[in-house]
C-alpha positions as CSV (number, residue, x, y, z in Angstrom):
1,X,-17.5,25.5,-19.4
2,X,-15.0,22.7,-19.1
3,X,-12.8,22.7,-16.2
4,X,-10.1,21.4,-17.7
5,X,-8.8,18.0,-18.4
6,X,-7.7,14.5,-16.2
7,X,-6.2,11.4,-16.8
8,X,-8.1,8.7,-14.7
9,X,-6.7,5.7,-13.5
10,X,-9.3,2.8,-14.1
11,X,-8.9,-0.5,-12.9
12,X,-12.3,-1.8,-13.8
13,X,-13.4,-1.6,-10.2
14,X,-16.5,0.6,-8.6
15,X,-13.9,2.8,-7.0
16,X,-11.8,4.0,-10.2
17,X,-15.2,3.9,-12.6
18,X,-17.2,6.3,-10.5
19,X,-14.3,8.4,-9.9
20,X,-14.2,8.9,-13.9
21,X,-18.1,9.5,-14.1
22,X,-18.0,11.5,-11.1
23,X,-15.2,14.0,-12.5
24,X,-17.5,14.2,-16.2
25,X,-20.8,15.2,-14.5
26,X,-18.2,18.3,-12.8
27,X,-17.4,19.2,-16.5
28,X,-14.0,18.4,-16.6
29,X,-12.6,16.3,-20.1
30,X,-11.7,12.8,-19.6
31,X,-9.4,10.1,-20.5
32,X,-9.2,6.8,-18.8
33,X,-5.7,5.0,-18.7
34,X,-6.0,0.3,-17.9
35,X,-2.4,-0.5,-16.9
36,X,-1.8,-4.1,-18.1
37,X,-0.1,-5.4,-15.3
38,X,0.3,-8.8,-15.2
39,X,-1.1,-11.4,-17.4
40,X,-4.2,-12.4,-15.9
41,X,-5.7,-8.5,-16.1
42,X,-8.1,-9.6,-19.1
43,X,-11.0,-9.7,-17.0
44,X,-10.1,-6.5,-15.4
45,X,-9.5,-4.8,-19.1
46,X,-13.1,-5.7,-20.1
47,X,-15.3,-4.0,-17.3
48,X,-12.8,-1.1,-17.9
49,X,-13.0,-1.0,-21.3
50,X,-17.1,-1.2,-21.1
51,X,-17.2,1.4,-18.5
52,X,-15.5,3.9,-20.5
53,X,-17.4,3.1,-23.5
54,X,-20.7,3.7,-21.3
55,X,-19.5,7.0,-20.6
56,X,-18.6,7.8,-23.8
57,X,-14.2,8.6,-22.6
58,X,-11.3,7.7,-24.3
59,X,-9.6,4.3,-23.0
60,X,-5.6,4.2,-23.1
61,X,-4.6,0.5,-22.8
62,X,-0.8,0.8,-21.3
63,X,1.1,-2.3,-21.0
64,X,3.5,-2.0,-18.5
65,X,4.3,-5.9,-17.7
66,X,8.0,-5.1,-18.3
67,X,8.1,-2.0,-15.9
68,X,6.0,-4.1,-13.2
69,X,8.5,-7.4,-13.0
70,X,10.3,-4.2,-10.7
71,X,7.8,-5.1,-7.9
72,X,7.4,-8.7,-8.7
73,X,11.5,-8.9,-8.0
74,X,11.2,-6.2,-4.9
75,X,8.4,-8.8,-4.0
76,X,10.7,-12.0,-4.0
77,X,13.6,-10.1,-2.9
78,X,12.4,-9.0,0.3
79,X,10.9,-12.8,1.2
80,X,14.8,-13.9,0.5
81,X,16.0,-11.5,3.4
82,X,13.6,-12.5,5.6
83,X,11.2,-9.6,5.6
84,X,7.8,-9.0,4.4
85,X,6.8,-6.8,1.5
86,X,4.0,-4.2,0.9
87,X,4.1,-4.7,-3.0
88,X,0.9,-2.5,-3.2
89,X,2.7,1.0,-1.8
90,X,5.8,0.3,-3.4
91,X,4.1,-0.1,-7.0
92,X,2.3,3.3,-6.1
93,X,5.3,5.2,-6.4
94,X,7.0,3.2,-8.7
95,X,5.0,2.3,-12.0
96,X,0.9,3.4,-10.7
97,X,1.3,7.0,-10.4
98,X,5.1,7.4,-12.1
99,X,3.1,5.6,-15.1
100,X,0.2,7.7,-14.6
101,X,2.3,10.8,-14.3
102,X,4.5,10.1,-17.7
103,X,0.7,9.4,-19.7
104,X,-0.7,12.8,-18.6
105,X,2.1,15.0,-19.6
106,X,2.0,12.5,-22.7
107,X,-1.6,13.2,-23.3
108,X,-1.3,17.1,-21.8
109,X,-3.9,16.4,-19.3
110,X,-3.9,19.1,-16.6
111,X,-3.9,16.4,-13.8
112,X,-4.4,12.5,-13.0
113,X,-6.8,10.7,-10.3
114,X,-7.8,7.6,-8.9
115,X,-10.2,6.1,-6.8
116,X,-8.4,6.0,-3.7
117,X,-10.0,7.1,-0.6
118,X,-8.0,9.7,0.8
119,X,-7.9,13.6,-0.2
120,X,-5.5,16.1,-1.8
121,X,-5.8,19.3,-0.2
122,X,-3.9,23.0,-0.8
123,X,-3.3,25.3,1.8
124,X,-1.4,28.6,1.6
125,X,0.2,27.1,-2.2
126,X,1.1,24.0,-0.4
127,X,-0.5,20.5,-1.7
128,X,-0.7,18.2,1.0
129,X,-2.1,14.5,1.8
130,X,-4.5,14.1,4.0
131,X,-6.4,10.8,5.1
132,X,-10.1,9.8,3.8
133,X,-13.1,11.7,5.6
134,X,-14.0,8.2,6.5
135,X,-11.3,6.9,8.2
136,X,-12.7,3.3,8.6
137,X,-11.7,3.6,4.3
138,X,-8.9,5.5,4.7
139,X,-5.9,4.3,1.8
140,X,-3.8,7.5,2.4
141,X,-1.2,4.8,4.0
142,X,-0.7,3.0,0.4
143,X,-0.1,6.5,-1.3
144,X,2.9,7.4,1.9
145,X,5.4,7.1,-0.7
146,X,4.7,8.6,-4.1
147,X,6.7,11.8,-5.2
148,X,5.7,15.0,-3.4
149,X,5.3,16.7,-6.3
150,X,2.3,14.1,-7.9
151,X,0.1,16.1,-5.3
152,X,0.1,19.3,-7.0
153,X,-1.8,16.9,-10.1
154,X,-3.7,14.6,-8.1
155,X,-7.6,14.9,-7.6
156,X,-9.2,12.4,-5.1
157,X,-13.1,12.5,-5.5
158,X,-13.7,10.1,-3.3
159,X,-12.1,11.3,-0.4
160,X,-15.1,12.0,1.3
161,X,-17.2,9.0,0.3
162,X,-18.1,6.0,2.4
163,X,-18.1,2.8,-0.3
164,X,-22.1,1.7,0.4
165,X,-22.4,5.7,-1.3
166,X,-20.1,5.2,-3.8
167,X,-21.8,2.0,-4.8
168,X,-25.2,3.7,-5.2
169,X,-23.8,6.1,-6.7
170,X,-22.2,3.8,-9.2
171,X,-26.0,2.2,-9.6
172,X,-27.8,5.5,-10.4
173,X,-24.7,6.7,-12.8
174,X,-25.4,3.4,-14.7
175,X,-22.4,1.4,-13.8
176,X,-21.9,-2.3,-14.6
177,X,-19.7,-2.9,-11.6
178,X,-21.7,-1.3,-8.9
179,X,-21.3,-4.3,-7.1
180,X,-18.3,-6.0,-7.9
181,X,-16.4,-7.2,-4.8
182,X,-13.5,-5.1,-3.2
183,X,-10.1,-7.1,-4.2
184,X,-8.5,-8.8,-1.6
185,X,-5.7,-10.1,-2.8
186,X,-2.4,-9.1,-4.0
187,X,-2.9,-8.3,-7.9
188,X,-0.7,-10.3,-9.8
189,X,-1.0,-13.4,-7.5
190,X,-3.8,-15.8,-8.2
191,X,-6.0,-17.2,-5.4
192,X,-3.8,-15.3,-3.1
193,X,-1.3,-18.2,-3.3
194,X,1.5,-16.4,-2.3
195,X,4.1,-19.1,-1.3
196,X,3.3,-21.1,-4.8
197,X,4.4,-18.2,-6.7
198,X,7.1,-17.1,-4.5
199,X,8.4,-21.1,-5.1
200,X,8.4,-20.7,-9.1
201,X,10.4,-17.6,-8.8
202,X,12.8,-18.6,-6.2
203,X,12.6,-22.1,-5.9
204,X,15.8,-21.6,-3.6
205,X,13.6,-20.3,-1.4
206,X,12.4,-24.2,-0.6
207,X,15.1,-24.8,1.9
208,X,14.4,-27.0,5.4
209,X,15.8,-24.9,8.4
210,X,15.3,-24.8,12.0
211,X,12.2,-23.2,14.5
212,X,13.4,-22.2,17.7
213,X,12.5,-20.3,20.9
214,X,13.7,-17.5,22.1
215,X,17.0,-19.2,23.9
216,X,17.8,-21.0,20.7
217,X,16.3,-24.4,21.3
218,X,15.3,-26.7,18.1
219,X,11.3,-26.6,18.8
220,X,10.2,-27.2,15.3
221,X,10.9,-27.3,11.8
222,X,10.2,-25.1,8.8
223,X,10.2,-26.1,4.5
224,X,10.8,-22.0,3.9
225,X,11.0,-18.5,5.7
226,X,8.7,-17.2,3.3
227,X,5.7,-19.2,4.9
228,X,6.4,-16.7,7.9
229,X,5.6,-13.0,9.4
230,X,6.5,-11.5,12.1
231,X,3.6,-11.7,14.3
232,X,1.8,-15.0,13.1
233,X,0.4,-17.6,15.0
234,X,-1.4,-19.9,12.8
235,X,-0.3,-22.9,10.9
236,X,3.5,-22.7,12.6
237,X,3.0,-26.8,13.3
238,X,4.2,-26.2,17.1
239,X,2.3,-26.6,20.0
240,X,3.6,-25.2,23.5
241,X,0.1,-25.3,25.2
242,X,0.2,-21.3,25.4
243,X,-0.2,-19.0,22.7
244,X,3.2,-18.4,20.6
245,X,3.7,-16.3,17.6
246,X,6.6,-15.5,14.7
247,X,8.7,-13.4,16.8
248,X,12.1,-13.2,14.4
249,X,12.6,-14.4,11.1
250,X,16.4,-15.4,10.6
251,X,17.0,-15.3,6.5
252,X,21.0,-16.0,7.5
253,X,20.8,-18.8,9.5
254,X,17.7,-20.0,8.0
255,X,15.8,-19.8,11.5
256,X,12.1,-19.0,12.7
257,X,11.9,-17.6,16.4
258,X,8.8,-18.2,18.5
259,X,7.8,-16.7,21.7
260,X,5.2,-15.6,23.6
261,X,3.5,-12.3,23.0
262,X,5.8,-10.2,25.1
263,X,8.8,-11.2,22.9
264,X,6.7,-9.8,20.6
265,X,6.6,-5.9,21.7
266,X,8.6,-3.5,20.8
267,X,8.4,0.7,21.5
268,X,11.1,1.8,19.0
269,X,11.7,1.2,15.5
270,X,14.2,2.4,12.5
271,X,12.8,3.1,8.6
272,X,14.8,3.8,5.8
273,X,14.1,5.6,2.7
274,X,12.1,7.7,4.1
275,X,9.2,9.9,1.8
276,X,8.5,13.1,2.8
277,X,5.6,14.9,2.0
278,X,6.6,18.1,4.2
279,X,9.1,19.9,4.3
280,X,11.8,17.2,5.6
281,X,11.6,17.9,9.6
282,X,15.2,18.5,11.0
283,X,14.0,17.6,14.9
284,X,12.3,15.0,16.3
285,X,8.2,16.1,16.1
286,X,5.1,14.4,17.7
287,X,2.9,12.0,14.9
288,X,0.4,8.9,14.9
289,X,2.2,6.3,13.1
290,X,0.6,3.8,11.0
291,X,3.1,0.2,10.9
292,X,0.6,-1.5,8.6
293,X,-2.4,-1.3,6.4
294,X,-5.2,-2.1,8.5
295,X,-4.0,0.0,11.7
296,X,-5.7,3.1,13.3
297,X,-2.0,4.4,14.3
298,X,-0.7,5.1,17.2
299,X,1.4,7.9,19.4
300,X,5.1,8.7,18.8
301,X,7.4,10.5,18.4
302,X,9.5,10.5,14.9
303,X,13.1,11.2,15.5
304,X,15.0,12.0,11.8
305,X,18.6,10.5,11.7
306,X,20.5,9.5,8.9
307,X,19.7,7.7,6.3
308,X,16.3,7.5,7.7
309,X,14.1,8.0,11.2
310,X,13.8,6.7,14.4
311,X,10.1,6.6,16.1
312,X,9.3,5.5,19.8
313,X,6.6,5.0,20.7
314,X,4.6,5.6,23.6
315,X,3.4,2.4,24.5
316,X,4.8,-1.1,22.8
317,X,3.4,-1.9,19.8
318,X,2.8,-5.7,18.9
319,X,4.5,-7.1,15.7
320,X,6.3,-4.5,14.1
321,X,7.2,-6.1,11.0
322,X,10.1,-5.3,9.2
323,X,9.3,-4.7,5.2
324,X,6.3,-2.8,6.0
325,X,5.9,1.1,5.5
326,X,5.8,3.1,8.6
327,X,3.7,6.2,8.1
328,X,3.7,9.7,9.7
329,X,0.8,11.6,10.6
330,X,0.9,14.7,11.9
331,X,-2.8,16.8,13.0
332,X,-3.3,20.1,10.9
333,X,-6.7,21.9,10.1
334,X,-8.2,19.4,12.2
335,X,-7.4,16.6,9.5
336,X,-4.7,13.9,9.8
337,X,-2.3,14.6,7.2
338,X,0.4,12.5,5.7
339,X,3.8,13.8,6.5
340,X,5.8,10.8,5.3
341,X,6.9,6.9,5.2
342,X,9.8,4.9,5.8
343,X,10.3,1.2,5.3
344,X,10.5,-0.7,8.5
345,X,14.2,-1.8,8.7
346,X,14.3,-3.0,12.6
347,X,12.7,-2.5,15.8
348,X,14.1,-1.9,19.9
């Protein structure tokens, strides 16, 4: 009996084709939606396009180039001001799963999924994020910020998966790309070559300014903020015989701050535009915060004010980064579950 129907997101990766082979064996019907992104996603198209033709599902080709020069603006955009961008969670919410969303009610599938490694649980008629069951893979942090009510639609098989299973998997189900390398880049730049393609988009960006120290001295030189982060410590051309890092990036005045790594720790910091995936919380409540990608989170406490939230935390935190998502997690059912994310505006 068929369990009813789901649009898959397929990349052409091992993550997004096992999901869709994974969801046929359970019964359900399948369609498989390739988002053209960018113009060097032919590759990409081909291994999706022969996966779905190995499992015998319907391919959707969806170019949404137009749609995605959003994030590739929001990308550039954020360099100008002097912060750093998280281009992969902000495209979640705003052309991956709004795109993905639009296409199933399009196609009247009953839900969408991906290949993410996190998990989509309900509980008393309540959908709710939670992270991976292996946290070391966790990606509930890149989906902090899509609409609340894409849960309610959203199957995660893989939630419980560690990637050397999903690869055999992958192997025994017949699957080209069993073994094709986790990407590690940022999708629509090539080589990783960020500061190249920031140039050709904003070739203002190219503008000589000023590294100082934390009193304001002239220690250095720069050719362009958007070679920095807060946080970073190689390639800054400046040596002060102890170890300094990119402490505060200036887009104003056109000035990079270095310091020493207690210049560098902060306990409090302020996001704005904050997602919830609860029920908004009117008082301050107790979470492990996520500031980045790669980061097991730490204790706080998540203090909503306007316009956004204010979260101390209990011990400082090293390179807070302003751009980046913070993300709330709050224990329930034994599970860390997603309670929402703010971009990273400031820190105290």
């Amino acid at each position: 009996m068929r369990k009813g129907s789901i649009l898959v997101g397929v990349s052409g990766g091992v993550d997004s084709s096992t999901t869709a082979a994974l969801l046929l064996q359970e019964g359900y019907h399948i369609e498989a939606m390739f988002m053209i992104t960018h113009d060097n996603a032919q590759a990409a198209q081909e291994d999706a396009q022969k996966i779905t033709s190995t499992l015998g599902i319907e391919l959707h080709v969806v170019d949404v180039r137009e749609d995605f020069k959003g994030i590739i603006n929001y990308f550039s955009n954020e360099y100008k001001i002097g912060r750093t961008p998280n281009p992969c969670v902000y495209c979640n919410r705003n052309v991956k799963f709004a795109k993905l969303m639009e296409w199933s009610d399009k196609l009247k599938t009953d839900f969408i999924a991906t290949g993410h490694y996190a998990q989509v649980l309900k509980n008393n008629d309540e959908y709710g994020l939670y992270a991976a069951g292996f946290l070391p893979k966790d990606q509930s942090y890149a989906l902090a910020m899509i609409d609340r009510k894409v849960l309610e639609r959203l199957v995660l098989p893989l939630g419980t998966y560690k990637k050397p299973d999903v690869r055999t998997m992958a192997s025994e189900m017949g699957l080209h790309v069993e073994q094709k390398p986790d990407s590690q880049e940022i999708c629509f730049i090539p080589d990783n070559q960020y500061a190249a393609m920031l140039e050709k988009l904003c070739p203002e960006l190219v503008r000589p300014g000023n590294i100082v120290d934390s009193g304001g001295n002239i220690i250095g030189s720069h050719n362009g903020i958007h070679h920095f982060t807060i946080g970073q410590r190689r390639g800054l051309r400046v040596a002060k015989g102890v170890p300094i890092y990119v402490t505060n990036i200036d887009a104003k005045n056109n000035t990079v701050t270095l310091g020493p790594k207690e210049e560098l720790m902060h306990k409090k910091l302020f996001s704005s535009n904050v997602n919830w995936l609860i029920d908004a919380p009117k008082t301050p409540f107790p979470a492990r915060v996520k500031i980045r990608y790669n980061n097991p989170g730490h204790i706080a406490t998540v203090t909503p004010v306007d316009n956004g939230c204010m979260v101390e935390f209990n011990e400082p935190m090293a390179a807070i980064t302003p751009g980046q998502a913070a993300v709330f997690y709050i224990e329930q059912y034994g599970m860390n579950r997603v309670a929402g994310g703010g971009w990273i505006d400031s820190t105290a």
